[in-house]
Structures are given as structure tokens and as C-alpha cells.
C-alpha positions in Angstrom: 0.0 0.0 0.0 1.5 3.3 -0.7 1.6 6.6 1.4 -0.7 8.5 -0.2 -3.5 5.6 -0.3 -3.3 5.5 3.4 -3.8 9.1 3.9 -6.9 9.0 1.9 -8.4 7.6 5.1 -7.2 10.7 6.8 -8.9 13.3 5.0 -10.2 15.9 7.5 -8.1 14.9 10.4 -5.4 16.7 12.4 -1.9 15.2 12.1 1.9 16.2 12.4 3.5 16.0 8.7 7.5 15.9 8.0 8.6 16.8 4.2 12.0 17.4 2.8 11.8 20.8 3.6 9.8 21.3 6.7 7.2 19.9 8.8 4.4 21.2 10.5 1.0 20.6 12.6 -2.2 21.0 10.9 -4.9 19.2 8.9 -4.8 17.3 5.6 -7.9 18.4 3.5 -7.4 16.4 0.6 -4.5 13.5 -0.6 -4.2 13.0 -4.2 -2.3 10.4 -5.9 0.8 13.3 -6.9 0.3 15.7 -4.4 -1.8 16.3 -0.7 -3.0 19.7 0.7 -2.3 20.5 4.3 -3.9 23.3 6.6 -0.9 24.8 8.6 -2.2 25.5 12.5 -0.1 27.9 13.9 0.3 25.9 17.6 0.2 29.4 19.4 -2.2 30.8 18.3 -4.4 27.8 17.1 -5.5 29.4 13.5 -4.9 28.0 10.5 -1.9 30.2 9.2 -1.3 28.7 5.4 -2.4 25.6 3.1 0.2 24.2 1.4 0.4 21.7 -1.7 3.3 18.6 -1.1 4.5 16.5 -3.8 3.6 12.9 -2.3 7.2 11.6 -2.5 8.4 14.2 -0.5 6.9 13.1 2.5 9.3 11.5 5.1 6.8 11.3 8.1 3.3 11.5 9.1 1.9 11.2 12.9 -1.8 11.3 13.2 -1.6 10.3 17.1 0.4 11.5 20.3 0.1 14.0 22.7 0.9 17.6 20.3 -1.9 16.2 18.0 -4.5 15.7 20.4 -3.6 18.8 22.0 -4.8 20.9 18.9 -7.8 18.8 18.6 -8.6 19.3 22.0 -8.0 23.3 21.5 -9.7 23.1 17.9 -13.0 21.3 19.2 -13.1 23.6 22.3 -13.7 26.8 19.6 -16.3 25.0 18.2 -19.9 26.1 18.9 -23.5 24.2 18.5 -25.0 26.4 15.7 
């Protein structure tokens, strides 16, 4: 199974993401089979600060669990309101 299949099932979730050049908290909106599209969360302000596009090999690392990522889905859900 490759990478970018298994982040399919992520769509719409919050997750740490390492690429060549960076890596960054936030939330993957959409994984294509040549390239994803990730929400940056600023972690000090908890707003979304940037979407970038990364070319699916570049990737080196994604965490979906642990304590930082459910700390900004903690934060995140604590915003929302019942409308």
C-alpha cells in the first residue's frame, strides 16, 4: 500500500506531517495520488496560518496520534460552537 493511499483515510483529520523541507502541525484536506494539501495550525495561536500543496514523494513522516496532535484537537474542538 503506498503513502498517499493511506492518507486517503485521513482526509479531515489533524496530524503532524514531516517533508523534505519542513514539517508542520495542521490538517490534511485532501490527498491526491501526486500531491496532498495541508492546513498549517499555527500551535500558538491555534489558527490555521497557510495551506500548502506537497508532492507525495516528499513526504518522510506523518503522525496522526500522540500527545501535540491531540492537543490541537482538544484546542480546535473547544472553539467549536453548536449552531
Amino acid at each position: 500500500m503506498r503513502l498517499v493511499e493511506k492518507l486517503k483515510e485521513y482526509e479531515n483529520q489533524y496530524m503532524f506531517v514531516k517533508w523534505a523541507t519542513g514539517g508542520e502541525y495542521g490538517k490534511l484536506t485532501f490527498a491526491g495520488d501526486d500531491f496532498i494539501e495541508f492546513d498549517i495550525i499555527n500551535v500558538d495561536t491555534m489558527e490555521y496560518s497557510e495551506t500548502v500543496l506537497i508532492h507525495s514523494p516528499l513526504i518522510l513522516e506523518v503522525a496522526i496520534g500522540g500527545p501535540d496532535v491531540q492537543r490541537i484537537v482538544a484546542e480546535v474542538s473547544s472553539r467549536l460552537t453548536l449552531e
